[in-house]
C-alpha positions in Angstrom: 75.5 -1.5 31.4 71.8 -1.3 30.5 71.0 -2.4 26.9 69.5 -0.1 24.8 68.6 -2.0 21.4 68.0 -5.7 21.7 67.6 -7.4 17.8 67.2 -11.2 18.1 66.5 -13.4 14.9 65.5 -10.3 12.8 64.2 -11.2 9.4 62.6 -8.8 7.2 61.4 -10.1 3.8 60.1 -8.3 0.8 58.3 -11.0 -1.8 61.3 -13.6 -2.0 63.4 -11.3 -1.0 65.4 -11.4 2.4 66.5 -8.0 2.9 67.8 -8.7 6.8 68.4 -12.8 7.5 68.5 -13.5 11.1 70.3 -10.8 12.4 71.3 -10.4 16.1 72.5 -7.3 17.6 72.9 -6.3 21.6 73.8 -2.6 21.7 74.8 -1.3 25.0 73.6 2.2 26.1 75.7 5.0 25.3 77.7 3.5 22.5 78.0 4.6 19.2 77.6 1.8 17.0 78.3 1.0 13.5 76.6 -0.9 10.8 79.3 -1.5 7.7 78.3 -3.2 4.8 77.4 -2.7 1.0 74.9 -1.9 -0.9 71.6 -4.0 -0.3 73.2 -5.4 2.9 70.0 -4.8 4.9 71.6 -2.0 6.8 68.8 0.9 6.4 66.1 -2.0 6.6 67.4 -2.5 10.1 67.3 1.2 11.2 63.6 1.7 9.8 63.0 -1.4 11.5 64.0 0.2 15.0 62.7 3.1 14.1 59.1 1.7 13.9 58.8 2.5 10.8 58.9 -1.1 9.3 57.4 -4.3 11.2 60.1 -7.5 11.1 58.8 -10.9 9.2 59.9 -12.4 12.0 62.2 -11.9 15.5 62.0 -8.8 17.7 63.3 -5.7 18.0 63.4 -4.1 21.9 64.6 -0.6 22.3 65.3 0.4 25.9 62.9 -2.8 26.9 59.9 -1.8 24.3 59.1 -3.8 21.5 59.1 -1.9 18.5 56.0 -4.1 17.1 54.0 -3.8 19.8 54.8 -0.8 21.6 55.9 1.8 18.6 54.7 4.3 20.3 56.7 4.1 23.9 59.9 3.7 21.3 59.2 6.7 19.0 59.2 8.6 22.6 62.9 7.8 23.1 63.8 8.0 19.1 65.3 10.5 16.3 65.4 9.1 12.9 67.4 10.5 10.0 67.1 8.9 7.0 69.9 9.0 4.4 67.2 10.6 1.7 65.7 13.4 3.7 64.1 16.5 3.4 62.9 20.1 4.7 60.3 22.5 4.0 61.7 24.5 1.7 59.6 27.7 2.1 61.1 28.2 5.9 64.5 29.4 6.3 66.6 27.0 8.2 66.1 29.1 11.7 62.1 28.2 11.6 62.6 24.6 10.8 64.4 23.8 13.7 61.8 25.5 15.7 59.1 23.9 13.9 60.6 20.2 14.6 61.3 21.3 17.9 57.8 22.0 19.0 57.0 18.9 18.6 59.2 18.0 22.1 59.3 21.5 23.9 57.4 21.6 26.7 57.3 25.6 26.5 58.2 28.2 24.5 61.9 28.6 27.0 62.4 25.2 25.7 61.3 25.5 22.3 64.0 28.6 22.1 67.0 26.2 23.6 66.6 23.6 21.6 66.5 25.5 18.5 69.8 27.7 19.3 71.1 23.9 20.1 70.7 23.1 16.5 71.6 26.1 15.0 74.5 25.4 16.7 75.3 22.1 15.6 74.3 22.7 12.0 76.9 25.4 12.0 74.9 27.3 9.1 75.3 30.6 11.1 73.6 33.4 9.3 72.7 31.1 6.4 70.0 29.8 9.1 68.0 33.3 8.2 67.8 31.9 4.7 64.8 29.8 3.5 65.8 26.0 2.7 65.4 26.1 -0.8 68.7 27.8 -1.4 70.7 25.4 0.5 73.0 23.4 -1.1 73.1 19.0 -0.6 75.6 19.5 2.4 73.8 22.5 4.2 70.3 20.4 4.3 72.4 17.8 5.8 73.8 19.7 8.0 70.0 21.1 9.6 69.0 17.5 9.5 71.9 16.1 11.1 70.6 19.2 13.5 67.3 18.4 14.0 68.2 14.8 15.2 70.7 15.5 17.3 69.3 18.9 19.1 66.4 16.5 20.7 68.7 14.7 22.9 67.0 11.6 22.1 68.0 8.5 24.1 69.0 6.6 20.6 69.6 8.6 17.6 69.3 6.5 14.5 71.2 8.0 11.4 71.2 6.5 8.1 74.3 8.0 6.7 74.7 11.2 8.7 77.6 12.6 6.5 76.0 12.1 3.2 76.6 15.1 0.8 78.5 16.8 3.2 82.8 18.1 1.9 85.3 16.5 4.5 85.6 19.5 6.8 82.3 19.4 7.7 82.0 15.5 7.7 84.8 15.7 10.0 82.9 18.6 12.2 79.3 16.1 12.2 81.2 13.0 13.7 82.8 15.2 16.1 79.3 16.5 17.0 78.1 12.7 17.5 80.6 11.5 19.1 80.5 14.7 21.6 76.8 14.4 21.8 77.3 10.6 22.9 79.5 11.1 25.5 77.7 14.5 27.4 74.3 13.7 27.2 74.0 10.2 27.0 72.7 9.6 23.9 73.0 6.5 22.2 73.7 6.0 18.0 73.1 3.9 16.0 74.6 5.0 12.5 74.9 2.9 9.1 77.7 4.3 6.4 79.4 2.9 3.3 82.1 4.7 4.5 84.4 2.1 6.9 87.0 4.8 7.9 84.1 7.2 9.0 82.4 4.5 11.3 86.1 3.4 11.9 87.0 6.8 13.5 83.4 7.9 15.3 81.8 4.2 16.5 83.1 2.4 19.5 81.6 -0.9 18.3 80.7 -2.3 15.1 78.5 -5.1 13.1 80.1 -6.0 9.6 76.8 -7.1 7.5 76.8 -9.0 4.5 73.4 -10.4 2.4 71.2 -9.5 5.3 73.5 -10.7 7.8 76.2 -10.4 10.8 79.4 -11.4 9.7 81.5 -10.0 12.3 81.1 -7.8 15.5 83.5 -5.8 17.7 85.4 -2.9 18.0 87.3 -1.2 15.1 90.5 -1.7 16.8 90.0 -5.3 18.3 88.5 -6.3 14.9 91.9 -4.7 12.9 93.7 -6.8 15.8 92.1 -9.9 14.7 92.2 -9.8 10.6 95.7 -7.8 10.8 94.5 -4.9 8.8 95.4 -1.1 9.0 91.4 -0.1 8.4 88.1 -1.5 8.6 87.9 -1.9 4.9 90.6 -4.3 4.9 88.8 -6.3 7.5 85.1 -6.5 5.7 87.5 -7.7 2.5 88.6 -10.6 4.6 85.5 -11.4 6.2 83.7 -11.5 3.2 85.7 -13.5 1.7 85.7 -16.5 4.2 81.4 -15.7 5.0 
């Protein structure tokens, strides 16, 4: 299976600071893959990272074969980013945001019209969508962002805490939607969370990170295996532990 992000050696310092300390990822395309860890454990550095957004200290970064140091803009071709703390212009309703974003990748105006219903579909906001951003609540701007980065089909979506501010049902209804739009389009995720069960239940493989580092790898269900633990928050518990 073709690789679609290669991290070797990745460092990423701020001052003193190592905010990501040799980390080394190979994720496969098509997977869904998790980064676990706490607060400060250099997971969002890494996705702004392969997003082009940051440059490394040191190591590389190769999505789909480009570096993202030297070729940011062949990557940012192939790329949706959502941060966790995003916004939208809050003076178009939700219906004209997602056609704004998507002009950016239509090719013509039949295009710009599909991928617009696409995510007015995934966000789910039905008439709401008529309404201008500003009244949303936290959950229904997630919900259009979580839109907007899906609606691209982008070869990697990278989403910094998709389901943050978002109730369970529609938390439940968002991984659903990446997990669905994983497996029929062939998109590839990589997704970052505090919350193991979520990654637990959506990612088929996952990298445990501690202090800016990989402390264990592999899927939810051969990693439970392993430690003997009925959730991935058990395992990180004993990793962490013995790192």
């Amino acid at each position: 299976m073709a690789v679609a992000v290669d991290i070797v050696g990745l460092v990423k310092s701020f001052g003193q600071t190592k905010a990501v300390n040799n980390l080394s990822l190979r994720i496969s395309e098509n997977e869904v893959f998790g980064l676990i860890g706490p607060n400060g454990s250099g997971k969002t550095t890494t996705l702004r990272i392969t997003a082009t957004l940051l440059k490394p200290t040191s190591g590389t970064v190769k999505v789909f074969g480009y570096d993202v140091s030297s070729e940011p803009e062949k990557v940012r071709s192939l790329i949706s980013y959502l941060p966790e703390e995003s916004g939208a212009y809050n003076n178009l309703s939700g219906f004209e945001y997602l056609k704004f974003m998507a002009s950016f990748y239509a090719k013509d105006s039949q295009q710009l019209n599909t991928l617009a219903e696409e995510g007015a579909s995934i966000s789910g906001l039905g008439d709401r969508l008529k309404d201008k951003v500003k009244t949303y609540s936290k959950g229904m701007k997630r919900r259009l962002l979580v839109a907007r980065a899906l609606m691209i089909r982008p070869k990697l979506a990278i989403l910094d805490e998709p389901t943050s501010g978002l109730d369970v049902f529609y938390a439940h209804n968002v991984r659903d939607i990446i997990r669905e739009y994983s497996r029929k389009y062939n998109v590839t995720v990589l997704l970052s969370s505090h919350n193991m069960l979520e990654v637990q239940y959506v990612c088929s493989r996952v990298a445990l990170i501690n202090s800016g580092a990989v402390v264990e790898e592999g899927s939810p269900t051969g990693l439970m295996q392993k430690y003997d633990s009925s959730n991935l928050e058990e395992v990180f518990v004993k990793v962490s532990k013995f790192a």
